[in-house]
C-alpha positions as CSV (number, residue, x, y, z in Angstrom):
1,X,9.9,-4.9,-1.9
2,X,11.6,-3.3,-4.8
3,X,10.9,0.5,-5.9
4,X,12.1,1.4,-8.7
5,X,13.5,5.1,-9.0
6,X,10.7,7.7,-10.0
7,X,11.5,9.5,-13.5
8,X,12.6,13.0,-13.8
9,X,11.8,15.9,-15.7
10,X,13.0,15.0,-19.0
11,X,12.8,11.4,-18.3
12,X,11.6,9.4,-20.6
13,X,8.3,6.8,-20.4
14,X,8.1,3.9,-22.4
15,X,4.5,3.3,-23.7
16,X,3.9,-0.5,-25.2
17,X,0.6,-1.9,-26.0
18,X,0.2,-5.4,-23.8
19,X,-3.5,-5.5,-24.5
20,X,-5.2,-3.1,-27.2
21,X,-4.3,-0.8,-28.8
22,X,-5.6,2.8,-29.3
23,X,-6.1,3.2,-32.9
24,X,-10.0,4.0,-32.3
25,X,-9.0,6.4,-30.4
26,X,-6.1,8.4,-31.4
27,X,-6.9,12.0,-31.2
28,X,-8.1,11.5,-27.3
29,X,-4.6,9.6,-27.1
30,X,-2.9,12.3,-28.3
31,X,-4.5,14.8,-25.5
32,X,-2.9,12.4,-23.0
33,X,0.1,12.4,-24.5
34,X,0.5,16.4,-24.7
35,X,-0.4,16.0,-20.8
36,X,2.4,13.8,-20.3
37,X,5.0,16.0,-22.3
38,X,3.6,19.2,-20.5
39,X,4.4,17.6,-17.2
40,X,8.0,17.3,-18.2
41,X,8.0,13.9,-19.4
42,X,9.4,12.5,-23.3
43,X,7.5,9.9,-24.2
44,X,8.6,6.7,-26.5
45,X,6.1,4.6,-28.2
46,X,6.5,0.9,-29.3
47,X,5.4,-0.3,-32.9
48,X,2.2,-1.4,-31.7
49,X,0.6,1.2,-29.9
50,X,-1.4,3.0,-32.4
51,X,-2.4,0.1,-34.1
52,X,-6.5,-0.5,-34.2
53,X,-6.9,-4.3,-33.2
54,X,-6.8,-6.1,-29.5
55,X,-4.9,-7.2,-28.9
56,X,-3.0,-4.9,-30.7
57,X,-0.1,-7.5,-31.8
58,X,0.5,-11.2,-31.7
59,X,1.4,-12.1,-28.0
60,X,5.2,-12.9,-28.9
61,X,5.5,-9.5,-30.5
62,X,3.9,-7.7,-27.5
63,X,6.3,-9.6,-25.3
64,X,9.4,-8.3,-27.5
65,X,8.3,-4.7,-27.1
66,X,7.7,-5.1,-23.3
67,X,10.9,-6.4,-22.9
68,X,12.5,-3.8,-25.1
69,X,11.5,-0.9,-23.0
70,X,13.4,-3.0,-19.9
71,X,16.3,-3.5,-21.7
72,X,16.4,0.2,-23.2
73,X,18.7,2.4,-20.0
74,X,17.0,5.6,-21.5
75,X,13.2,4.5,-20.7
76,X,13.0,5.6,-17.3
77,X,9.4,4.1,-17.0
78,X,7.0,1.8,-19.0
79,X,3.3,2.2,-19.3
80,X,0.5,0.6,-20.9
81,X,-1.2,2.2,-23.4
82,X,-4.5,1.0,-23.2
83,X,-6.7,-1.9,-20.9
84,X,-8.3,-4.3,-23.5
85,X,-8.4,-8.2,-23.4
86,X,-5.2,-10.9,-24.3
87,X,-2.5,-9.3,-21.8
88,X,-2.5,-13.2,-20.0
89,X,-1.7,-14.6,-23.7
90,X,1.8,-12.3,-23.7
91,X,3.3,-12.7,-20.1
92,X,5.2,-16.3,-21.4
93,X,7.3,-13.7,-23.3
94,X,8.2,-11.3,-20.8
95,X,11.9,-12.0,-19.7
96,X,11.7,-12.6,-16.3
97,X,15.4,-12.2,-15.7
98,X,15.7,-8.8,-17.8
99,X,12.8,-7.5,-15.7
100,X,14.7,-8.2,-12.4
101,X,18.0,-7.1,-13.5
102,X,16.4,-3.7,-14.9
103,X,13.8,-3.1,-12.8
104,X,11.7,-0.4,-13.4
105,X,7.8,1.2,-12.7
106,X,5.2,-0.5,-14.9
107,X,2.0,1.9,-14.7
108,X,-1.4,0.3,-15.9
109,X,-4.7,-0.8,-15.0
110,X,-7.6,-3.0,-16.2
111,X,-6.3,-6.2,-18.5
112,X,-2.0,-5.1,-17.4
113,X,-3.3,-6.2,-13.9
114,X,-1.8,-9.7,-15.2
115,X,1.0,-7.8,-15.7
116,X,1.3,-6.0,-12.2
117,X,0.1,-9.7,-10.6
118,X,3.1,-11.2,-11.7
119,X,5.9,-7.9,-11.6
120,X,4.6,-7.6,-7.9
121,X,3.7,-10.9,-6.0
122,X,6.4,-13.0,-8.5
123,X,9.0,-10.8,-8.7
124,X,8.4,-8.1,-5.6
125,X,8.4,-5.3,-7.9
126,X,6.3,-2.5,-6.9
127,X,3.6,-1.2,-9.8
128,X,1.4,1.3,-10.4
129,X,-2.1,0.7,-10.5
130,X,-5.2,2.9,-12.1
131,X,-3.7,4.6,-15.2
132,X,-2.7,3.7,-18.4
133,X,-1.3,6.3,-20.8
134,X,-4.5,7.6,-22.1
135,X,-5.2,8.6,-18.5
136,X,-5.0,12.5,-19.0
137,X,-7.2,13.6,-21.8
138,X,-10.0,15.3,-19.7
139,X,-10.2,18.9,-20.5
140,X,-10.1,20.3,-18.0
141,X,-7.9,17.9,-15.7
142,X,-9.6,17.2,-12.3
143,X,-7.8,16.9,-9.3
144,X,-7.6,12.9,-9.3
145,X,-5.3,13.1,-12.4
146,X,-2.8,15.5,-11.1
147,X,-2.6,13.3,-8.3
148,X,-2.1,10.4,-10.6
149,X,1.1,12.6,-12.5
150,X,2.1,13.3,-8.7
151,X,2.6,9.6,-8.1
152,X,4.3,9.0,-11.6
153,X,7.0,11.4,-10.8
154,X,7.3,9.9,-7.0
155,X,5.6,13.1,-5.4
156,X,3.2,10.8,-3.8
157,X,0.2,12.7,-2.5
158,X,-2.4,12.3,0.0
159,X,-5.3,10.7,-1.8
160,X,-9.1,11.8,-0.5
161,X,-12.3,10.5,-1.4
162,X,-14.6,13.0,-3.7
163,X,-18.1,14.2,-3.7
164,X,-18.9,13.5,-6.6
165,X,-18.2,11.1,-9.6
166,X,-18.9,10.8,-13.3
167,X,-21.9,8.4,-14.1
168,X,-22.7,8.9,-17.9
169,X,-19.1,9.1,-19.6
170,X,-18.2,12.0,-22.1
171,X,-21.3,14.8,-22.3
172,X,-21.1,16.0,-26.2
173,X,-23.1,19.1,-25.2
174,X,-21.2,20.2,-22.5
175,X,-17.5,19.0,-24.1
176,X,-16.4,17.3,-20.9
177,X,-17.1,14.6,-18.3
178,X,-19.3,16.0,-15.7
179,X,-19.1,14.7,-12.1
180,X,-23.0,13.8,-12.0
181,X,-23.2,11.4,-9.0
182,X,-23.0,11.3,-5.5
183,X,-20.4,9.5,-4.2
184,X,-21.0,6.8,-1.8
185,X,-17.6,5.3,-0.2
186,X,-19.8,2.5,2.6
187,X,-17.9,0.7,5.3
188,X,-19.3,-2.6,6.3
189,X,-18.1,-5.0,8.8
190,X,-18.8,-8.8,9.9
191,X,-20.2,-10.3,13.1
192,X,-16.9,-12.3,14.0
193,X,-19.7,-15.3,14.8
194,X,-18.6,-18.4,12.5
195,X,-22.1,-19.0,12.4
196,X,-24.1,-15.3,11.9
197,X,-23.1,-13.8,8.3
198,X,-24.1,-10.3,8.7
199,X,-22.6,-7.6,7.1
200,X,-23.4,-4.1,9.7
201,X,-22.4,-1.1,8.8
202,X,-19.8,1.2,10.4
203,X,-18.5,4.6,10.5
204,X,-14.8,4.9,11.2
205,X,-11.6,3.1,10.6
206,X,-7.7,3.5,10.8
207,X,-6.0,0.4,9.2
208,X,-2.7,0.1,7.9
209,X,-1.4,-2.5,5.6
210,X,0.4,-3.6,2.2
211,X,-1.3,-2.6,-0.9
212,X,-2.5,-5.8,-3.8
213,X,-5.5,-6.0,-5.7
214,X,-6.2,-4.7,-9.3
215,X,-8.9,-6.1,-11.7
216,X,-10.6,-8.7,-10.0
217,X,-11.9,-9.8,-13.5
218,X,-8.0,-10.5,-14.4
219,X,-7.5,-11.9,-10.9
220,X,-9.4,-14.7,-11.3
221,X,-7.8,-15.8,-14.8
222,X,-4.4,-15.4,-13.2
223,X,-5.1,-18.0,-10.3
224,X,-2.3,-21.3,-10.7
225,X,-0.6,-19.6,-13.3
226,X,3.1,-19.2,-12.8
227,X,2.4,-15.7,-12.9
228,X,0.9,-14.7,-9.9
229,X,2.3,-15.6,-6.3
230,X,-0.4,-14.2,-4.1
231,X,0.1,-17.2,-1.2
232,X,3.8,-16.0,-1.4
233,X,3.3,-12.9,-1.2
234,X,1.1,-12.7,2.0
235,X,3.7,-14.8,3.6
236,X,6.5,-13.2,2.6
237,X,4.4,-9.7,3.9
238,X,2.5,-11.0,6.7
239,X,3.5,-9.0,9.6
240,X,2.5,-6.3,7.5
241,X,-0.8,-6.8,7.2
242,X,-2.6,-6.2,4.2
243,X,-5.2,-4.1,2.2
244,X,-6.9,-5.3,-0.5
245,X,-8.3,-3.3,-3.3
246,X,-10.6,-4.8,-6.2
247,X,-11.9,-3.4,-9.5
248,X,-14.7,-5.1,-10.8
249,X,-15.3,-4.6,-14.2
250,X,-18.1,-6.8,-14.9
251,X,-18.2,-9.7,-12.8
252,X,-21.7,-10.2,-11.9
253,X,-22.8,-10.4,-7.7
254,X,-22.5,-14.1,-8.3
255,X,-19.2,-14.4,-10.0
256,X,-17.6,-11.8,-7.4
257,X,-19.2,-13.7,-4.8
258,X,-16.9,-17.1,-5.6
259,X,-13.8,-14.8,-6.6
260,X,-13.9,-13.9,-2.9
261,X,-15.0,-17.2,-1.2
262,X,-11.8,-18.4,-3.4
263,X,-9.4,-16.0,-1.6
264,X,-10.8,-16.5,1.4
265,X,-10.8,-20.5,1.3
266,X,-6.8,-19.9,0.0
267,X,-6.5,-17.8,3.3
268,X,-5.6,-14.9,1.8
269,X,-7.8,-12.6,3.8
270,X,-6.4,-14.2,7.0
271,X,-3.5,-11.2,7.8
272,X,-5.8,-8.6,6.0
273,X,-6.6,-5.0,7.5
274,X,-9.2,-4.1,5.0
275,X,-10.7,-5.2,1.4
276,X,-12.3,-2.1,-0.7
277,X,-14.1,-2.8,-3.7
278,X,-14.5,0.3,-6.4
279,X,-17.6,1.0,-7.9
280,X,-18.3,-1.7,-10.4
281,X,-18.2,-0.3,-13.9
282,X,-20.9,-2.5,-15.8
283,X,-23.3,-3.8,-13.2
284,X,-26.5,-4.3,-15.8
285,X,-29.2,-4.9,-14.0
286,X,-27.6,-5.9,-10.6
287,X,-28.0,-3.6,-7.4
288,X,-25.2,-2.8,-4.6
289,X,-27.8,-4.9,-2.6
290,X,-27.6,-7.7,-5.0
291,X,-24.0,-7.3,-5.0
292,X,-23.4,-7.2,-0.8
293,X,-26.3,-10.1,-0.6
294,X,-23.7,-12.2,-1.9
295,X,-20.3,-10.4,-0.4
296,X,-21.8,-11.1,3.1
297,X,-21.7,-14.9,2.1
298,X,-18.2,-14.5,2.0
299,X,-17.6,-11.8,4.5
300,X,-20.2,-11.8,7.0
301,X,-18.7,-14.3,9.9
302,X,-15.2,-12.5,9.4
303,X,-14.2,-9.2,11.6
304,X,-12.9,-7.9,8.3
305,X,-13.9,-4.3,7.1
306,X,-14.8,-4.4,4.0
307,X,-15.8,-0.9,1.9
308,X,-17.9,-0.8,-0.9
309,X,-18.0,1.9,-4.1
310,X,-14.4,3.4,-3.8
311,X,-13.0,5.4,-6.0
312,X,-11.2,3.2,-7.2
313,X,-10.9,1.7,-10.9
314,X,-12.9,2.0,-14.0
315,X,-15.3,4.9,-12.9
316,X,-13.9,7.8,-12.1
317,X,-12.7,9.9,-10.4
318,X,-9.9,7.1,-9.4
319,X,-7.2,6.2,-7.2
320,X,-3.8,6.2,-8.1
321,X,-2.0,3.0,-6.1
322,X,1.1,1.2,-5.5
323,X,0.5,-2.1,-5.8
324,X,3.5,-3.5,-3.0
325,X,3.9,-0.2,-1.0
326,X,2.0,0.2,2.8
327,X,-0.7,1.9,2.6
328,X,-3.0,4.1,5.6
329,X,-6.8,4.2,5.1
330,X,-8.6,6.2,7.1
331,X,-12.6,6.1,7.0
332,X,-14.6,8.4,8.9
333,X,-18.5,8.9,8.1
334,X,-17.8,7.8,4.5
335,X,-15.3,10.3,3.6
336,X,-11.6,8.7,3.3
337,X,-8.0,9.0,2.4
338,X,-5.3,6.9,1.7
339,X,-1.6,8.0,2.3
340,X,0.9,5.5,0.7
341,X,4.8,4.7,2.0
342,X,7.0,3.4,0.2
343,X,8.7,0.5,3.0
């Protein structure tokens, strides 16, 4: 696996728009930005990045500016500016040989995770999932987005499950995102009888394993594409065992359900130590229940833990993880941590 080098004070991060970009948004942009610069950071920005469309270029032009940010020696680090939709429309355009002669961190999350599929399972690149650039515009930060800066600068922190987590978005009366719901990280496990699905629930673990997930949403337009190289990858990694992390956006208990029988039918759960799924972000209607109804279809019969509403993806607070580096996860009467090494 290849880590790049972590910027510096004063180094520089490259910010191109693979998916949208963040015209609608500019002002809360901007507070991200100042966060960036006031933890010692310059920031470059491609042509595209403040433009209002998404995708927020034609794919061949979004590929050019990826690829200029590789070839550039003063870009320590490239990061997407926004999630969105498209990013699987540019990746023909990336330049797969500039990318492994310079390699560098790519930081992103949501739509990039066709981006980090293919830097990390193609090309063994490590990346960095759970922020884009417009990460830091909370006022006042909270704890998970220090930790996320900690990880961008290679100061790579302890990560802890919270108490709490925001449910509603932005309050306009209050002037901030308020931590409004309980959180509830649940550890499930299998019977290990090819014949019983039952998911039980449990109350401790200790795994430890190789980091790869992202947006499962992504994940399943990535499948058979030259892009992604999961199969490779859990071969190439198998004595290292592997944990699994999943952000669903909006896949509905169905959907999620054949997303998993389809890794598990590839056997790519076969040298896994854990699979966490984040809180999904747009369930509608749907219940955890309806959601684990289905999951124990898939993982019921397996002796597989499997954790449900992480903190991990579009609801925050969030994770900040290294797609690519071993990771510990402890669980122990639903609060957790995570420690990542970078081996």
């Amino acid at each position: 696996m290849i880590y790049p080098e972590f910027p510096k004070e004063g180094s520089v991060i490259g910010i191109c728009a693979p998916s949208a970009g963040v015209g609608g948004k500019v002002d809360y942009f901007d507070l991200s930005i100042e966060t960036l610069c006031d933890f010692g950071f310059d920031v470059y920005e491609t042509d595209s990045v403040r433009n209002e469309e998404c995708p927020s270029a034609p794919p061949s032009v979004r590929g050019e500016e990826f690829n200029s940010l590789f070839a550039d020696d003063d870009i320590a680090m490239v990061m997407s500016a926004s999630g969105g939709d498209y990013n699987m429309e540019m990746l023909p355009y990336i330049d797969e040989e500039l990318v492994r002669s310079h390699p560098k961190w790519f930081a992103g999350y949501s739509d990039p995770t066709a981006i980090e599929l293919y830097l990390t399972t193609v090309l063994d690149i490590a990346t960095i999932y759970g922020v884009n650039a417009g990460a830091w515009d909370w006022r006042p930060l909270r704890e998970f987005q220090y930790d996320s800066l900690s990880v961008l600068r290679g100061e790579i922190p302890v990560q802890y499950s919270y108490d709490f987590w925001c449910s509603d978005g932005f309050n306009e009366e209050t002037g901030e995102y308020e931590m409004d719901a309980p959180v509830e990280w649940t550890l499930l496990r299998g019977s290990s009888d090819p014949d019983d699905y039952d998911l039980h629930e449990e109350y401790e673990l200790d795994v430890t394993g190789r980091l790869i997930g992202g947006c499962i949403d992504v994940i399943n337009w990535a499948f058979g594409t030259p892009y992604e190289d999961l199969r490779g990858f859990t071969e190439r990694y198998k004595e290292d065992g592997f944990i699994w992390f999943f952000d669903n956006f909006i896949l509905d208990p169905m959907t999620l359900m054949y997303s998993m029988e389809r890794l598990k039918q590839m056997g790519l759960f076969e040298n896994a130590r854990a699979v966490i799924f984040g809180r999904t972000c747009f369930p509608g209607e749907n219940t955890d229940i309806d959601y684990l109804e289905e999951l124990e279809r898939v993982f019921g019969n397996m002796d597989l833990p499997v954790i449900w509403n992480a903190d991990i993806g579009h609801t925050k607070p969030s994770f900040t993880l290294i797609n690519g580096a071993v990771g510990h996860l402890t669980f122990d009467d639903g609060n957790a941590s995570l420690e990542m090494e970078l081996k």
